[in-house]
C-alpha positions in Angstrom: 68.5 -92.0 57.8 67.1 -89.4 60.4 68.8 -87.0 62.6 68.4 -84.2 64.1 72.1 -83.5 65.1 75.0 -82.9 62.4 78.9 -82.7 64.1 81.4 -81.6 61.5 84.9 -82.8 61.8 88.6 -82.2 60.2 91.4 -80.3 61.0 91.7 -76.4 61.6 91.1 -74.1 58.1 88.9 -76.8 57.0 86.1 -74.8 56.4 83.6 -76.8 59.1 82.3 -73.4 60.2 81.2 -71.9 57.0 80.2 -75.0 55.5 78.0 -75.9 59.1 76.5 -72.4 58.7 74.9 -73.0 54.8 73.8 -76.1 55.7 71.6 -74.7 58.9 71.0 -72.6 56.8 69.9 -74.6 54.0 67.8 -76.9 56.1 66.4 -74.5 58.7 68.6 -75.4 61.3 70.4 -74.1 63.9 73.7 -73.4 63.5 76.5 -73.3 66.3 80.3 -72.9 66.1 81.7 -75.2 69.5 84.3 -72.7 69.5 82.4 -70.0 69.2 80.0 -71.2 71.8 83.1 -72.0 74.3 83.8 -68.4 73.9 80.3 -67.0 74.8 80.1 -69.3 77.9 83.5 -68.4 79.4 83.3 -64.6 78.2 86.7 -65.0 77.2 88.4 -66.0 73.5 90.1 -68.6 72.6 93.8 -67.6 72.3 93.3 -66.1 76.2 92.2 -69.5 77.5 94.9 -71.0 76.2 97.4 -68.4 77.0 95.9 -68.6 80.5 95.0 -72.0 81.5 96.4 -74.3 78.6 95.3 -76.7 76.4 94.7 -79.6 78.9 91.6 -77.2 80.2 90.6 -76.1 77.4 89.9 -79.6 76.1 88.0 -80.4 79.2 85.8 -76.9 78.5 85.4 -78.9 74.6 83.8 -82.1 76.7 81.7 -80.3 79.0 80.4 -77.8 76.2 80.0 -80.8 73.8 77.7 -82.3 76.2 76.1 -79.1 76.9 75.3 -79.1 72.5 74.2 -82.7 71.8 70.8 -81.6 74.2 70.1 -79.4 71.3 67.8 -80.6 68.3 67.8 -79.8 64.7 71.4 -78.4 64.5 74.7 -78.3 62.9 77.1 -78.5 65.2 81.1 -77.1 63.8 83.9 -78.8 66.2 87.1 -77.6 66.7 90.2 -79.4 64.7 91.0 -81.5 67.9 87.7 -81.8 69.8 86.9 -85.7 68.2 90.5 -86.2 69.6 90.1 -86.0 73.3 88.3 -87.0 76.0 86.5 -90.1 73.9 84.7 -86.4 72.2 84.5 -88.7 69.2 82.4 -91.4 70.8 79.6 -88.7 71.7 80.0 -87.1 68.5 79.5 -90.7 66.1 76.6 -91.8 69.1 74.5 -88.5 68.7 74.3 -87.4 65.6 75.4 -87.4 61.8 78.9 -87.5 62.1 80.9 -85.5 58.6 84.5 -85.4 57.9 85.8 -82.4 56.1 88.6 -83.6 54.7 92.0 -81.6 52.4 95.2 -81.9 51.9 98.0 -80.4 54.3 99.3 -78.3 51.2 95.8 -76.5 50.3 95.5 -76.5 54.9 99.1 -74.6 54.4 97.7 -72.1 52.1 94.6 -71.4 54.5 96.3 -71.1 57.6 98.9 -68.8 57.0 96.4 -66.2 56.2 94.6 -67.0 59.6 97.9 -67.7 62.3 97.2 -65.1 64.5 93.4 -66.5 65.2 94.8 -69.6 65.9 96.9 -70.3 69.3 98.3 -73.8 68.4 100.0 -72.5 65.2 100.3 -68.3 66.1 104.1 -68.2 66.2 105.2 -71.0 63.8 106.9 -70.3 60.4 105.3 -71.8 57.3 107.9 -74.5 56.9 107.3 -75.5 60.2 103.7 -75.2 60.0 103.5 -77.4 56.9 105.3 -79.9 59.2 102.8 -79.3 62.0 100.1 -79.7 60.0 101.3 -83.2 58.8 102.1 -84.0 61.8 98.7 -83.7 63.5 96.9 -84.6 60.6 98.6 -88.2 60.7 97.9 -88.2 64.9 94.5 -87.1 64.2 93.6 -89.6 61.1 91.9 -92.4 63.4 89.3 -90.0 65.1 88.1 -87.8 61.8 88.0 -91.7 59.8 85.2 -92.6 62.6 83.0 -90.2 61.5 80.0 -91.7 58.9 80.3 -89.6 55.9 83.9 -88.0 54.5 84.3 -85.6 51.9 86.9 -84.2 50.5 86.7 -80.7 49.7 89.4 -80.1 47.4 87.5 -82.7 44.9 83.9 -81.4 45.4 82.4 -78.2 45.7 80.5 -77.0 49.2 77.1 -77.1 47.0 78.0 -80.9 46.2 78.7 -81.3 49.4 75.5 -79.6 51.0 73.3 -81.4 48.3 74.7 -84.7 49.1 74.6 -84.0 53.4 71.4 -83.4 52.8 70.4 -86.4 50.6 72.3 -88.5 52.9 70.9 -87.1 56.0 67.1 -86.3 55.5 
């Protein structure tokens, strides 16, 4: 298989964006957070475009970023937890590119995202039990977008060098 274009999936805490960056790394690629890159464009961060405007917009500024990305060539391409989720996100993601799904447990999610709440505006003020819930929650709503992508792995069974070594023997 050849492409030029890697998305990588799965819910928040994850670790799509420091896995994404070895791989660019790795293979000479670009790297770019769609997050991050949301930030840049509308000189605001996250939590304040949520705080000001909602979710609903910011999932439309996902789309029209997304689209913005899959122009680009020879990159990795880190999505936020719910961006395959909305806005058919998942049909551009699986149509232009090498579609991964990072997939763990909601207990070792748990574990990550407490140490990260404040970073995170859908989960900021929630207690841990109620996170753990959340996380189930979403993880169950969300299981029919991240399943679409072409390659899963599950990082709690296999290290992130497995995983870059076997991206990259899949991909190139």
């Amino acid at each position: 298989m050849n492409f030029d274009k890697i998305f990588l999936i799965g819910f928040m805490g994850c670790g799509k964006s420091t896995l994404g960056r070895k791989i660019a790394n790795q293979m000479g690629w670009t790297f770019v957070d769609l997050d991050e890159y949301i930030e840049k464009k509308e000189g605001k961060s996250i939590p304040l475009i949520f705080k000001e405007y909602g979710e609903t917009y910011f999932r439309k500024l996902e789309t029209k970023y997304l689209k913005e990305l899959i122009k680009l060539k020879l990159c990795v391409i880190s999505c936020g937890g719910g961006t395959p989720c909305f806005n058919k996100n998942i049909e551009i993601i699986t149509s232009e590119g090498a579609s991964v799904y990072i997939k763990l447990s909601p207990t070792v999610l748990l574990g990550r995202l407490k140490q990260e709440k404040e970073h995170r505006p859908l989960i900021a003020d929630m207690v841990d039990s109620k996170l753990f819930t959340y996380i189930q929650k979403k993880l169950n709503e969300r299981k029919m977008f991240y399943e679409k992508a072409e390659f899963t792995f599950n990082a709690e069974s296999e290290t992130e060098e497995s995983i870059m070594k076997r991206i990259h023997k899949f991909l190139i």
